[in-house]
C-alpha positions in Angstrom: -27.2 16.2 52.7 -28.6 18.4 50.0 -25.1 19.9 48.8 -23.5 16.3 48.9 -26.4 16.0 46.0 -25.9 18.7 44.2 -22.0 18.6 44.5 -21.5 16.2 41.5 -24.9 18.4 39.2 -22.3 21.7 39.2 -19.5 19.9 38.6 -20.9 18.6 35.6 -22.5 21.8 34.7 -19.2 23.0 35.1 -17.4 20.4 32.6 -20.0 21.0 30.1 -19.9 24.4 30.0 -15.9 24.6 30.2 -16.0 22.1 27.0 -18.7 24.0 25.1 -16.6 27.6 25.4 -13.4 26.0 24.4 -13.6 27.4 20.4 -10.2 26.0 19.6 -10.9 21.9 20.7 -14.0 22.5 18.6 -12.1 24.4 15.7 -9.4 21.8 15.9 -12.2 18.6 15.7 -13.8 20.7 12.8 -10.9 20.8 10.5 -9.9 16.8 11.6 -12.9 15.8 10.6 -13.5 17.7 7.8 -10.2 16.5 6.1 -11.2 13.3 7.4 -14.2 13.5 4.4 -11.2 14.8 2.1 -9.0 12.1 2.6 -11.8 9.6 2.1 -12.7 11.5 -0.9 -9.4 11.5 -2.8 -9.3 7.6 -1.6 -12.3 7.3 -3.5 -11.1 9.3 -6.3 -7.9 7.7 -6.7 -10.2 4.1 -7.3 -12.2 6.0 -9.3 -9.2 6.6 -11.5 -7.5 3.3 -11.2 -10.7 1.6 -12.4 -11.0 3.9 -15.6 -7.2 3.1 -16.2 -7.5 -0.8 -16.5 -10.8 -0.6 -18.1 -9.3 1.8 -21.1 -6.0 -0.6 -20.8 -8.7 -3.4 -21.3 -9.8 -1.7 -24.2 -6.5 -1.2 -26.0 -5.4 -4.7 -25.9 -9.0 -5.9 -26.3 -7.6 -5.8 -30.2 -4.7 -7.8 -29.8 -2.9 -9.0 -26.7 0.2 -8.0 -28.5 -0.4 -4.4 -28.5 0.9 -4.4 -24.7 4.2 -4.9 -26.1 3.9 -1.5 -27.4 2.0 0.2 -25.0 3.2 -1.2 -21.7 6.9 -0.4 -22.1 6.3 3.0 -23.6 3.8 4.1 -20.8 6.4 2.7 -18.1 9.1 4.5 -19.1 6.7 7.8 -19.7 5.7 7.3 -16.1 9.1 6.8 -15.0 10.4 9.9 -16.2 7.5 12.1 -15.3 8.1 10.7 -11.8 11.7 11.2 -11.7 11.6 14.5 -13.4 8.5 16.2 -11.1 7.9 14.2 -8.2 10.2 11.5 -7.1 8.9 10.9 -3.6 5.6 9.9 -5.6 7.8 6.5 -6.9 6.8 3.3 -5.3 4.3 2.0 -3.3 4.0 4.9 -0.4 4.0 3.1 2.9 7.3 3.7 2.7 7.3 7.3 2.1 4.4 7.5 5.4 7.5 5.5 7.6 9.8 7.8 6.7 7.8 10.9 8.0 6.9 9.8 10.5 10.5 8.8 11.7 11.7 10.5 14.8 14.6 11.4 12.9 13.5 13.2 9.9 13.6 16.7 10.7 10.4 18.9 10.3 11.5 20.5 6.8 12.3 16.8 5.2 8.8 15.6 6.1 7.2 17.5 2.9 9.3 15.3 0.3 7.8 11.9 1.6 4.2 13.5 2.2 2.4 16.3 0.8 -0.7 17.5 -0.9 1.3 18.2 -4.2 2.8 14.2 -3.6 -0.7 13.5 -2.9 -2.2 14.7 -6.1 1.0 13.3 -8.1 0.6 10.0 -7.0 -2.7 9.9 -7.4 -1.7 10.9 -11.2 0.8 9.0 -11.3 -0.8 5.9 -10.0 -3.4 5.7 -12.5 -1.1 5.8 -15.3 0.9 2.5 -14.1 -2.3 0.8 -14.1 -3.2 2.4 -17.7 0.3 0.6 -18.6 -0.9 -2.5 -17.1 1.4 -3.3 -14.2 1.2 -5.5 -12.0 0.5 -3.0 -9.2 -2.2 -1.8 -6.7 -3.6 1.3 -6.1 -3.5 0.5 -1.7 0.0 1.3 -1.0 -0.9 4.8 -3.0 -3.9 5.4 -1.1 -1.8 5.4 2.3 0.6 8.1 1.2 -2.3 10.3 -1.0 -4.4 10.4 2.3 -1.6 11.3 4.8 -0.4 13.9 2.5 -3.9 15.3 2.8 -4.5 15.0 6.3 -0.7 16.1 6.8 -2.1 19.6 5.4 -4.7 20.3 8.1 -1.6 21.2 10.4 -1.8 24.8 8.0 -5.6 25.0 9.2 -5.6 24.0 13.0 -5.9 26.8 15.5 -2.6 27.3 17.8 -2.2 25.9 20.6 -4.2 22.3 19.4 -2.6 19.3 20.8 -3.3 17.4 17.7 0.5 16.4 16.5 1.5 16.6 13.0 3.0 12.7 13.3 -1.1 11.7 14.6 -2.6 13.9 11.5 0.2 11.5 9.5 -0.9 8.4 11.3 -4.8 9.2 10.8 -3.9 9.6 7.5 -1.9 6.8 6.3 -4.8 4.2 7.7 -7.4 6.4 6.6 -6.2 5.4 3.0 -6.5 1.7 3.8 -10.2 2.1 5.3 -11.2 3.9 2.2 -9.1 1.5 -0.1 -11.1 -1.5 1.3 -13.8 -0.5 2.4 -12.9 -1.7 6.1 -12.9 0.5 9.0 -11.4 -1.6 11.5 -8.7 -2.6 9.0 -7.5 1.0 9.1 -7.6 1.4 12.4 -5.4 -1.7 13.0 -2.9 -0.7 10.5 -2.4 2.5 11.9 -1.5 0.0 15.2 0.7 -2.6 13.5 2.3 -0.7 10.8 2.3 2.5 11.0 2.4 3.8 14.6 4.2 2.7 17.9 3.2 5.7 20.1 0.6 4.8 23.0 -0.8 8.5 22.1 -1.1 8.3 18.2 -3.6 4.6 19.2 -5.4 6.1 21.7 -6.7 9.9 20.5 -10.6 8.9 20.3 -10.2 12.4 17.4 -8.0 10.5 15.4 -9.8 7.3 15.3 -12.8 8.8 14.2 -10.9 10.3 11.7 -10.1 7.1 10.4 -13.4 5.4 10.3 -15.1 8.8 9.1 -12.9 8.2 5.6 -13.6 4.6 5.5 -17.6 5.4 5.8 -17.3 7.7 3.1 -16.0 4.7 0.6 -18.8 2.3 1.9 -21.2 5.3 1.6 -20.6 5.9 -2.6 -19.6 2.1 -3.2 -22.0 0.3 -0.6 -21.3 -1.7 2.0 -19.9 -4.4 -0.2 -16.0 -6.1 0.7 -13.4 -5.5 -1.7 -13.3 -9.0 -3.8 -16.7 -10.0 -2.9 -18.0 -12.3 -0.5 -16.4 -16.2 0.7 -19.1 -18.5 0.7 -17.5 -20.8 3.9 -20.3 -21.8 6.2 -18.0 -24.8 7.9 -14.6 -26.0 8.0 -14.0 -28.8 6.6 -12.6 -31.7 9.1 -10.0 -32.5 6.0 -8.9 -29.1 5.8 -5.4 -29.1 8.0 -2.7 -30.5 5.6 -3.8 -28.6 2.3 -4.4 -25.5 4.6 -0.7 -25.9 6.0 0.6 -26.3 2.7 -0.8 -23.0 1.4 0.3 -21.5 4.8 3.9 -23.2 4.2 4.5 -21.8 0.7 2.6 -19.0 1.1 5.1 -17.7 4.1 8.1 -18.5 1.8 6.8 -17.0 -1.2 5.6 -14.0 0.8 9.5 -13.7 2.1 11.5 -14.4 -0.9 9.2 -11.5 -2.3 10.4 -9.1 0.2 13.5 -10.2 0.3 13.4 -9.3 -3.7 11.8 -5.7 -3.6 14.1 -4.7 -0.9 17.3 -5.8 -2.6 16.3 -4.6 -6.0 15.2 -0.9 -4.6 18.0 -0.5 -2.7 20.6 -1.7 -5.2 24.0 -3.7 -5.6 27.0 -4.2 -7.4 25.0 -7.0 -10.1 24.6 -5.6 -13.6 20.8 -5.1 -13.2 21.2 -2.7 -10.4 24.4 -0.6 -12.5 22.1 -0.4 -15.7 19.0 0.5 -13.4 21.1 3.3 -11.9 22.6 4.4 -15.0 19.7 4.0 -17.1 16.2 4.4 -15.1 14.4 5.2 -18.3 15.2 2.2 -20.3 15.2 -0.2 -17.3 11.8 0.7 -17.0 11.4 -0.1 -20.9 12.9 -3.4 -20.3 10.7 -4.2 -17.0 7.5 -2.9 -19.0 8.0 -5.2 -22.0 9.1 -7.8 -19.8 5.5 -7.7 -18.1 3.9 -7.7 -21.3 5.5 -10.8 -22.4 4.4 -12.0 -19.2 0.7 -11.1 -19.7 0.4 -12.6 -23.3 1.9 -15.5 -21.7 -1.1 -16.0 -19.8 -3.9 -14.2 -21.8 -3.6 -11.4 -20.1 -4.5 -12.9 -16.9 -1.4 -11.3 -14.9 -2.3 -7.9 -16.2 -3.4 -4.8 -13.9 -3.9 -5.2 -10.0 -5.7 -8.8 -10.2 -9.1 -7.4 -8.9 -11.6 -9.1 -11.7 -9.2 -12.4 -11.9 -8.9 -13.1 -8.4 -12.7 -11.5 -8.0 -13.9 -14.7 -10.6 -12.1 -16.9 -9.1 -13.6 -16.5 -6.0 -16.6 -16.9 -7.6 -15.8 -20.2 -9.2 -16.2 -18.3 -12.9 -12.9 -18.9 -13.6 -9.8 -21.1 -13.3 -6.3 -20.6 -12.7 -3.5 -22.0 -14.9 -0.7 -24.1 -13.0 1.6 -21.4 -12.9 0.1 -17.9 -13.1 0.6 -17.6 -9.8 4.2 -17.7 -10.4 4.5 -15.4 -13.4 1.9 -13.0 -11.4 4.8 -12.6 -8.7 7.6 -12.1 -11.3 5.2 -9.7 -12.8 4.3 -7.6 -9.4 8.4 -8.0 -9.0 9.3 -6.3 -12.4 6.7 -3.6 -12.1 7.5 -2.3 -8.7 11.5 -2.3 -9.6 10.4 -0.7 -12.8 10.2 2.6 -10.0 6.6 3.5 -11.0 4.1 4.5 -8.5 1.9 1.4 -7.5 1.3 -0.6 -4.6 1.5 -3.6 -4.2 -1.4 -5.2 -1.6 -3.9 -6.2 -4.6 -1.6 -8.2 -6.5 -0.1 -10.1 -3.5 -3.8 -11.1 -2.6 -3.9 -12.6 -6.8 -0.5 -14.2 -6.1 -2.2 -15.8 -2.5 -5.4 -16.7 -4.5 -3.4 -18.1 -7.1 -1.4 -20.7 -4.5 -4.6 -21.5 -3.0 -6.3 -22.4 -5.6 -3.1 -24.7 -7.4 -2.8 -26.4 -4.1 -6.6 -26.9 -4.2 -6.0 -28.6 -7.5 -3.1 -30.6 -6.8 -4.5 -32.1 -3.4 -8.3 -32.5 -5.2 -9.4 -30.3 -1.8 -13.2 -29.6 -2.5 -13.4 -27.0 -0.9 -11.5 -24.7 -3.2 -13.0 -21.1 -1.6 -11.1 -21.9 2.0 -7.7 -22.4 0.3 -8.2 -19.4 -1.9 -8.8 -17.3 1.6 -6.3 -18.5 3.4 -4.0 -18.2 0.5 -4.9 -14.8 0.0 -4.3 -13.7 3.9 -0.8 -16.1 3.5 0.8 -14.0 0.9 0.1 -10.3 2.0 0.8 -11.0 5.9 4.2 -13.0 4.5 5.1 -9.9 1.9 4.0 -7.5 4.1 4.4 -8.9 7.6 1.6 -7.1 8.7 -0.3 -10.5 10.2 -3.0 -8.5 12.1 -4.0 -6.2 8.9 -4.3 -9.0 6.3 -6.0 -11.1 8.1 -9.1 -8.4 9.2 -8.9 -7.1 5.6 -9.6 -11.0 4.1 -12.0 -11.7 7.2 -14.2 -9.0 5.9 -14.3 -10.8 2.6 -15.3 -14.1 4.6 -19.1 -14.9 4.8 -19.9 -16.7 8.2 -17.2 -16.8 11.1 -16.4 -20.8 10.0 -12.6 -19.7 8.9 -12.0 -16.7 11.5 -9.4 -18.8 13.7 -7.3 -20.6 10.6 -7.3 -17.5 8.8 -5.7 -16.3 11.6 -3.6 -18.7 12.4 -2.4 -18.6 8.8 -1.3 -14.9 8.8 0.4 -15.3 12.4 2.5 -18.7 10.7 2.6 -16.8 7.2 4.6 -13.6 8.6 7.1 -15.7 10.7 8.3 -17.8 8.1 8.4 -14.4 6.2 10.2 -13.3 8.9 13.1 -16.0 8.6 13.5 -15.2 5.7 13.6 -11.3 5.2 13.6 -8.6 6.9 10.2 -6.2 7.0 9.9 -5.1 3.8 8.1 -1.4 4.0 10.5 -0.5 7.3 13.7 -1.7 5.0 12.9 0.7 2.1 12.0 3.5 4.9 15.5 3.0 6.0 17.2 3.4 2.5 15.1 7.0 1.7 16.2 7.9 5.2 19.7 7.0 4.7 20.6 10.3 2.3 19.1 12.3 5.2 21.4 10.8 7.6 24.8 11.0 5.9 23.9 14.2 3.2 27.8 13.6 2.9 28.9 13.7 -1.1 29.9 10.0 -0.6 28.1 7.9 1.4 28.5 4.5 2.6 25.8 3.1 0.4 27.8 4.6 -2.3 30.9 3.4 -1.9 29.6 -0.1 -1.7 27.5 0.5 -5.1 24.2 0.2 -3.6 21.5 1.9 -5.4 18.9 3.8 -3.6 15.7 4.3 -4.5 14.7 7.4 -7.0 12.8 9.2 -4.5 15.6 9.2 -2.2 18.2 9.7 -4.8 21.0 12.8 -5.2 20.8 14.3 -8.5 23.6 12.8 -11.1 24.1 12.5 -14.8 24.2 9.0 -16.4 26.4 7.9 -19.6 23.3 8.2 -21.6 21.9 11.1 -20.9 19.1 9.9 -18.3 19.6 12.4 -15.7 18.1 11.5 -12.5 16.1 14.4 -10.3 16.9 16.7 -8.1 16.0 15.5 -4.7 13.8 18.4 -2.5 17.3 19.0 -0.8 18.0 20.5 -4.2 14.9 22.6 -5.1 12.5 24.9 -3.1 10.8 23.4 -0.6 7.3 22.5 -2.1 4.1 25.0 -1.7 2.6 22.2 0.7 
């Protein structure tokens, strides 16, 4: 009787003693974890920076709105070439660049020119100079590449033998940088789920999941345990709330698709004159998109400038209003700045163009409740441009005060991202595709070639243009990078 007792005492002994003396498990958990803190603090850096940048930008044209047609083009096409010249897998938003590496396909030596700590430092760089321009862009996409590229690195510093993979350090990573970005956890967690990762394994490793929410703590640690635009005062739902809340949902969806639909056919080219004089002449083309957003922002006073943070931030709070169609000029705005090829993301200004919608239909229908439209506006747009349903809508819920608009703010990213759906195909998987694509065929002449399709600069083979503008050497054509 006594040793049926004491049977399950010494096999716990046992356990804890076998899980105490195993140095590598702990070695390997140390260096996780402590990159974890790394990756949350280069998150927080990078904001950090991108705040700075829009403040001094700000500044500048605090003298004279005009000034931006000066200073926007110029910086673009600076940014552009820096980009091109020293890092090109840097371009873009970086979700992207995370897909790519983490592709079954990619082989093992590719992996370094879609993530990396030199990337990650680049784009962090790089980054806050498109918002010193004052693109349309966000600094979220960015965060997803800069923190896999630093939790990519811990591979160098994990003992042999580990059974951490390089793809879960990638995956940890990559929704890391949206937990530190917002501020949210959970939303990291589930992007790593829906976006990033379809391995039972890379969900399920308790390591990497703490990993996640470690970098996220960090953020809420230095910036406080605030949400990223603020807080939605909702304490009901209004019983008249269907149609105008199907109407956002409705051209939210469609707006969120026909967005897509846009960034993947302008990164990936064509045969139209845009897409030859963007090949042939990347440094001007950025010129041209540049002064084409500054013409944009004096158009509105400035109001479609930068990532939309402090305009969709006042609106929220009912200290400011939105003009009829800024919503629409903010999209053509986020449009021209991402095909412009700089680094920027694009999360924060699909959340303006959302609160934009919300807030015109709010006018238009005389809805009372204008804070309700604006959220589910906001959740509409990025699950619709993203089609990502499950990550937008925990990302806006943490904005939401009270639970009253949980279920239609998830009903509205579910309907959002079908109609997106319809109407384009995934946009970050699409422009995965096209890096992957010179990897695939390294052949001189490939079939995206020979049908004039442009691919993006990142993923483009080095060639001379009429003018001069001599796009980069891809990594195939250089030394591997030092990490």
């Amino acid at each position: 009787m006594n040793e049926q007792v004491n049977a399950p005492a010494s096999e716990v002994a046992d356990s804890v003693k076998a899980e105490l003396s195993d140095w590598r498990r702990w070695a390997a958990r140390a260096v996780v974890i402590g990159f974890a803190i790394l990756a949350g603090l280069t998150v927080v850096a990078l904001t950090a920076l991108s705040e700075w940048a829009l403040e001094k930008f700000f500044e500048v044209t605090a003298h004279g709105l005009w000034w931006a047609l000066l200073w926007t083009p110029a910086l673009t096409a600076l940014i552009v070439w820096l980009t091109r010249r020293w890092a090109p897998g840097a371009a873009g938003s970086g979700i992207p660049q995370v897909l790519a590496a983490l592709d079954a396909g990619t082989p093992e030596s590719e992996r370094r020119r879609f993530v990396s700590l030199r990337l990650s430092v680049a784009k962090l760089l790089l980054t806050t100079g498109s918002l010193l321009a004052g693109l349309s862009t966000g600094r979220e996409g960015p965060s997803v590449q800069v923190a896999a590229g630093v939790m990519h690195h811990a591979r160098r510093w994990l003992p042999k033998g580990t059974q951490i993979s390089e793809r879960g350090l990638m995956v940890a990573g990559g929704a890391a940088g949206i937990a530190a970005a917002f501020n949210t956890p959970l939303g990291g967690v589930l992007f790593a789920i829906e976006e990033l990762s379809r391995r039972a394994e890379d969900r399920s490793s308790g390591l990497l999941i703490a990993a996640i929410v470690l970098a996220g703590l960090i953020a809420v640690s230095i910036y406080g345990d605030t949400a990223y635009f603020g807080e939605i005062q909702t304490q009901a739902v209004p019983a008249d709330i269907f149609w105008p809340g199907l109407l956002v949902t409705l051209m939210c969806g469609a707006a969120g698709g026909v967005f897509s639909r846009l960034v993947i056919r302008s990164l990936t080219g064509g045969t139209d004159r845009f897409s030859r004089w963007r090949r042939q002449y990347p440094i001007r083309f950025a010129a041209g998109c540049g002064l084409a957003v500054a013409v944009i922002g004096l158009a509105t006073q400035g109001a479609t400038f930068g990532s939309g943070y402090e305009s969709t931030k006042a609106l929220l709070a009912g200290e400011a209003t939105t003009q009829p169609l800024n919503a629409l000029l903010r999209f053509i705005a986020t449009w021209l700045s991402t095909w412009s090829g700089v680094p920027g993301g694009v999360f924060a200004p699909s959340l303006a163009i959302g609160a934009g919608i919300g807030a015109d239909v709010a006018l238009w229908t005389g809805f009372l409740h204008e804070p309700a439209l604006i959220a589910l506006g906001m959740v509409g747009f990025l699950a619709a441009a993203t089609q990502a349903p499950i990550t937008s809508f925990i990302i806006v819920m943490e904005m939401v005060e009270g639970h009253a608009l949980v279920l239609s703010l998830m009903a509205c990213a579910m309907v959002a991202s079908t109609i997106s759906r319809m109407i384009s195909a995934p946009m970050y998987p699409a422009l995965a595709h096209a890096m992957l694509a010179p990897l695939r065929d390294p052949g001189p002449i490939t079939e995206a070639a020979s049908n004039g399709a442009d691919t993006p600069p990142e993923t483009s083979a080095c060639q001379t243009s009429h003018s001069g503008e001599t796009s980069p050497p891809t990594d195939a054509h250089r030394p591997p990078p030092s990490a």
